[in-house]
C-alpha positions in Angstrom: 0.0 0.0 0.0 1.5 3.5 -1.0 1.7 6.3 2.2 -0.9 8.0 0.4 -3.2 5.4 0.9 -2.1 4.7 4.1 -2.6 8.1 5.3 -6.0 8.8 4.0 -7.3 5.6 5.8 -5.3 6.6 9.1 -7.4 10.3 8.7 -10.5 8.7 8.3 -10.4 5.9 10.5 -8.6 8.2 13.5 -11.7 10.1 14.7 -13.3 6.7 14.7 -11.1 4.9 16.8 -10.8 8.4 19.2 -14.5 8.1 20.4 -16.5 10.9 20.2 -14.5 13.9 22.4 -17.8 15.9 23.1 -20.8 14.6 24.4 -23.7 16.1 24.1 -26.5 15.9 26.1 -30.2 17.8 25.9 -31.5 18.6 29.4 -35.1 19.4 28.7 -37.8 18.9 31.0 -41.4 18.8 29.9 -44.7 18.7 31.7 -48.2 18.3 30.3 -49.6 22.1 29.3 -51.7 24.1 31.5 -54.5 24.6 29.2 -55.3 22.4 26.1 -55.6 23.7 22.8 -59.3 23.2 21.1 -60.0 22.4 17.4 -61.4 25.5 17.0 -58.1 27.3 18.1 -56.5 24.7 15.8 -58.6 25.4 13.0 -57.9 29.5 13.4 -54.1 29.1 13.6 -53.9 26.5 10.7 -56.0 29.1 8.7 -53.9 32.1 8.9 -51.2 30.4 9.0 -52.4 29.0 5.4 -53.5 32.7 4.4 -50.1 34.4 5.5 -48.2 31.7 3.3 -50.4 31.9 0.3 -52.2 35.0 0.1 -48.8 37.1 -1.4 -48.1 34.2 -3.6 -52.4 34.1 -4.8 -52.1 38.0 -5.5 -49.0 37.9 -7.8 -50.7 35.1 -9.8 -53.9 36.7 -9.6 -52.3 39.7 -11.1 -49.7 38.4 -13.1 -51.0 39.9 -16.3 -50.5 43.5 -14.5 -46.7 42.9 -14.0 -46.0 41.4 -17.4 -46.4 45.0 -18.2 -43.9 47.6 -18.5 -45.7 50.8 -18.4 
């Protein structure tokens, strides 16, 4: 085996052999929520959310002729 072989393997199979040097660990603590969320509530935030996404993108299509244009 050439060195250049031999030191491309050695780079890749070095951090593997190391371990891993960081650890890391998520310390989240969760409890049930103080108040449940209805379907109604569910229903309102999906539909904005819905209208604030597509309502720019509706009005450019829906006036698409306006800005082909050049006045």
């Amino acid at each position: 085996m050439s060195a250049l072989v031999r030191g491309i393997l050695a780079a890749r199979s070095a951090p593997a052999l190391r371990g891993h040097a960081v650890v890391q660990r998520a310390s989240l603590y969760t409890k049930p929520p103080k108040e449940n969320i209805g379907a109604v509530e569910t229903a309102i935030g999906l539909g904005l959310m819905s209208i604030a996404i597509l309502g720019p993108s509706g009005w450019v299509l829906a006036n698409l002729e306006n800005y082909k244009r050049r006045d």
